[in-house]
ZABA-605974 format. One line per 2 residues: number of its first residue (from 1); their letters; for each residue x, y, z of C-alpha. Coordinates in steps of 0.2 Angstrom, whole numbers. Layout:
BEGIN
NUM) A) X/Y/Z; ...
//
This chain:
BEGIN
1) XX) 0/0/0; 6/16/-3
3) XX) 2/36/-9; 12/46/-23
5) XX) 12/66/-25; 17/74/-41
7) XX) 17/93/-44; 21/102/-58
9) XX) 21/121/-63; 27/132/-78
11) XX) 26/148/-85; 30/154/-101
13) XX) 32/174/-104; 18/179/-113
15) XX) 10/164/-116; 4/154/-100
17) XX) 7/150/-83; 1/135/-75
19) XX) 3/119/-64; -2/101/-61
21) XX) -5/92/-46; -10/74/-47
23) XX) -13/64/-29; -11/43/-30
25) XX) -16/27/-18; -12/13/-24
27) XX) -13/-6/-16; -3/-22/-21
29) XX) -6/-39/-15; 4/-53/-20
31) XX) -5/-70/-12; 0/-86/-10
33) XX) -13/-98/-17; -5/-114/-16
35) XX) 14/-122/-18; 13/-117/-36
37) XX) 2/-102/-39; 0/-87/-35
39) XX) -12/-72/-37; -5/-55/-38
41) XX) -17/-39/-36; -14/-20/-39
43) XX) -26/-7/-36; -25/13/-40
45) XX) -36/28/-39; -29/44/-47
47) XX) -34/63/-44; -27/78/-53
49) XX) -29/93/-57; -34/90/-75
51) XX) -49/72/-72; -58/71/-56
53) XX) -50/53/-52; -45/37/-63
55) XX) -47/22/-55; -37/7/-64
57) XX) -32/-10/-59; -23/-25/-61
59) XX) -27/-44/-57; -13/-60/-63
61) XX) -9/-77/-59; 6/-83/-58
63) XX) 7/-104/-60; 20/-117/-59
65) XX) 15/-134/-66; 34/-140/-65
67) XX) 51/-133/-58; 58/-126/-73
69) XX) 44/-119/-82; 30/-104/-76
71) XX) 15/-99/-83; 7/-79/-82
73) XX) -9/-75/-85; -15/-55/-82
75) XX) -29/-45/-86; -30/-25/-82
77) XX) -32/-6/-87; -22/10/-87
79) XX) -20/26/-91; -8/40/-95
81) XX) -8/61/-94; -2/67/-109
83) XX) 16/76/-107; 15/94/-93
85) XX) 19/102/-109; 5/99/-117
87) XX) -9/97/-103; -11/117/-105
89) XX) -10/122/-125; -18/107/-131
91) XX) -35/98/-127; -27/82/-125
93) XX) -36/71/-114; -28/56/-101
95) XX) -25/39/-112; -35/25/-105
97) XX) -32/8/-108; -38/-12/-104
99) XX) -30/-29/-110; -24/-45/-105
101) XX) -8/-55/-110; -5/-73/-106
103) XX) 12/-79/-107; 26/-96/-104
105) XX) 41/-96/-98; 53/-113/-98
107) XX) 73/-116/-93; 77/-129/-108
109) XX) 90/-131/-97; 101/-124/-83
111) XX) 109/-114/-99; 96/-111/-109
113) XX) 78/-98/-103; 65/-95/-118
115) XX) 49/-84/-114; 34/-81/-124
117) XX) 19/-70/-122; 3/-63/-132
119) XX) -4/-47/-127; -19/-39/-133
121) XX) -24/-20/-127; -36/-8/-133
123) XX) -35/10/-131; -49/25/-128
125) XX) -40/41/-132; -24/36/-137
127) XX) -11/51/-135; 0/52/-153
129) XX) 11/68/-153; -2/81/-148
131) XX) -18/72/-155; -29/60/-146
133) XX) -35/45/-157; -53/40/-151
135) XX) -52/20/-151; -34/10/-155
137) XX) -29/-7/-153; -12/-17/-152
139) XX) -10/-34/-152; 4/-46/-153
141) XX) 18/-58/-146; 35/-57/-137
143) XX) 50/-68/-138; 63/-69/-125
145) XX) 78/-80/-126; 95/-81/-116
147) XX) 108/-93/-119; 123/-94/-109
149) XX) 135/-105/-120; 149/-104/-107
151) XX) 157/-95/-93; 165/-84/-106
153) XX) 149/-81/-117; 131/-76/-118
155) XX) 118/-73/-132; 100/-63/-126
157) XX) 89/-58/-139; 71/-53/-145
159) XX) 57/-52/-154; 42/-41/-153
161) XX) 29/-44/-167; 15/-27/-165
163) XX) 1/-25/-172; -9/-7/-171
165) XX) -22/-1/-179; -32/15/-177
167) XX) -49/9/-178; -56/25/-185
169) XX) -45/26/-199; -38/7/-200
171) XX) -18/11/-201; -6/7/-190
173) XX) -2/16/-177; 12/31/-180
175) XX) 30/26/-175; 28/8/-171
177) XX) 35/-5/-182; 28/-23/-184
179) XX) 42/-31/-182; 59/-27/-169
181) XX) 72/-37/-167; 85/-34/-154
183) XX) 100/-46/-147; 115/-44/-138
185) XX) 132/-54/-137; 141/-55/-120
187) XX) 159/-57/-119; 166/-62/-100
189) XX) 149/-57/-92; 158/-62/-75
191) XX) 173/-58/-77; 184/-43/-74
193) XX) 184/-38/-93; 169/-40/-102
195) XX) 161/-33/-119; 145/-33/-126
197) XX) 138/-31/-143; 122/-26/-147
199) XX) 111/-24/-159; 93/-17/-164
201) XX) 82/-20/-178; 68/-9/-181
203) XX) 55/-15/-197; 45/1/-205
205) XX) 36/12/-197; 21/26/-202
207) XX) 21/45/-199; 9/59/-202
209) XX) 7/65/-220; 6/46/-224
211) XX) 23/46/-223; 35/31/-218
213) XX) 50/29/-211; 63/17/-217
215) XX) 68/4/-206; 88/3/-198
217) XX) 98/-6/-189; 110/1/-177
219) XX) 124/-7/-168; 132/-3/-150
221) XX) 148/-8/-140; 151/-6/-120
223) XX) 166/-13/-112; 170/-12/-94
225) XX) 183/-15/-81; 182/-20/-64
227) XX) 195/-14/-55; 191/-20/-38
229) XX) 176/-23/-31; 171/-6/-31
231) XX) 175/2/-45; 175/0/-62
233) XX) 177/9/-76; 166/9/-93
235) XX) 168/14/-112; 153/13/-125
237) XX) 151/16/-143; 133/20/-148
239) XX) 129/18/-168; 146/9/-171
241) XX) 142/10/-192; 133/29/-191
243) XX) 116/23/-198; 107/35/-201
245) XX) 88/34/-195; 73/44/-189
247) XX) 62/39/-175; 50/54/-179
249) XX) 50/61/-198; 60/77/-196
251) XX) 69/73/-179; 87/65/-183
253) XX) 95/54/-171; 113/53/-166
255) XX) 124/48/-178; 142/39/-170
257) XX) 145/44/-153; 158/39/-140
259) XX) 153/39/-120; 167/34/-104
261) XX) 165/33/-87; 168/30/-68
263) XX) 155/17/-60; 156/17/-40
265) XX) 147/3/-30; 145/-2/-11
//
């Protein structure tokens, strides 16, 4: 159980002034059912400046038929305000959504975890850049695998298969592809050295104007060094081959970029 405050103000010189408050309780019960399920519970009430209270919930179960494998079953609603920016020059309402998603989960073996999972949601005012879309839906399947081929190497990656629609006008969705791919090679994950590869596939993907934007690939490196066992530095390289790619039409991303660091733990 617990309560959350947010609150927000801003003012722009001759243009507005304003602020956002939003109050929050909220309640989360994890219950034992038996040895091998479980039945989790969340419960929320929302009131803000802007909506005179949102009330949204959660229910799953969580079951294990066998030792290595788990079975999730869940079934609830949400919302979200749009961004503080917007709330004031914009009649953006809160987004509101309900779905369900049933999913499995299965150690092949000690070295080997897959997961997969369906989801379906649908939408009431769906916020898309500064425009809420009346009805939406988005529906598909994840894929989850990690595979620890030795002590010196590891291979995660994923696969997310959505598909949106906007049932007014029966596109997809802006900015969401069908299809992302992503997976990431780990060198000495233990170790005192280690380096990981990464990389992220992203299928094409709608704008405004009936635009689309192409897909891409982009590829990242991080290395780090422990140097005892409380500090560590880092190096990481963030579009190693420069692709060039927009996640919004108009709105470049970075091209080649280089990061370091210092990482203190206790």
């Amino acid at each position: 159980m617990g309560y959350e405050w947010q609150d927000k103000e801003a003012e722009v010189k001759a243009s507005y002034s304003n602020s956002f408050s939003n109050h929050a309780v909220y309640l989360q019960e994890n219950r034992v059912v038996s040895s091998s399920a479980n039945l989790i519970t969340s419960l929320r009430w929302d009131n803000s400046t802007i909506n005179e209270g949102i009330f949204s919930y959660r229910f799953g179960i969580v079951y294990q038929p066998a030792e290595n494998v788990t079975w999730r079953l869940k079934y609830g609603t949400g919302f979200k305000f749009p961004n503080f920016d917007d709330i004031f020059i914009t009649d953006l309402k809160p987004e509101t959504s309900r779905g369900w998603e049933a999913g499995v989960e299965e150690f092949i073996s000690k070295n080997f975890f897959i997961s997969l999972s369906y989801y379906n949601n649908t939408f009431k005012d769906l916020i898309q850049k500064n425009q809420n879309i009346s009805d939406a839906v988005s529906k598909g399947i994840d894929i989850l695998v990690n595979w620890r081929m030795s002590s010196l190497v590891s291979l995660k990656g994923n696969y997310t298969y959505n598909d949106t629609e906007d049932m007014e006008t029966h596109k997809h969705l802006y900015w969401r592809p069908l299809n992302k791919y992503a997976a990431t090679l780990q060198l000495n994950p233990y170790g005192r050295f280690g380096l990981d590869v990464s990389m992220i596939h992203a299928g094409k993907r709608g704008d405004i104007n009936n635009t689309n934007l192409s897909p891409y690939t982009r590829i990242d490196l991080l290395s780090s060094i422990k140097i005892n066992k409380t500090i560590g530095i880092y190096a990481r390289i963030e579009n190693l081959l420069d692709e060039e790619y927009e996640e919004a039409a108009g709105y470049n991303t970075s091209g080649f970029s280089t990061y370091g660091g210092l990482q203190i733990s206790f």
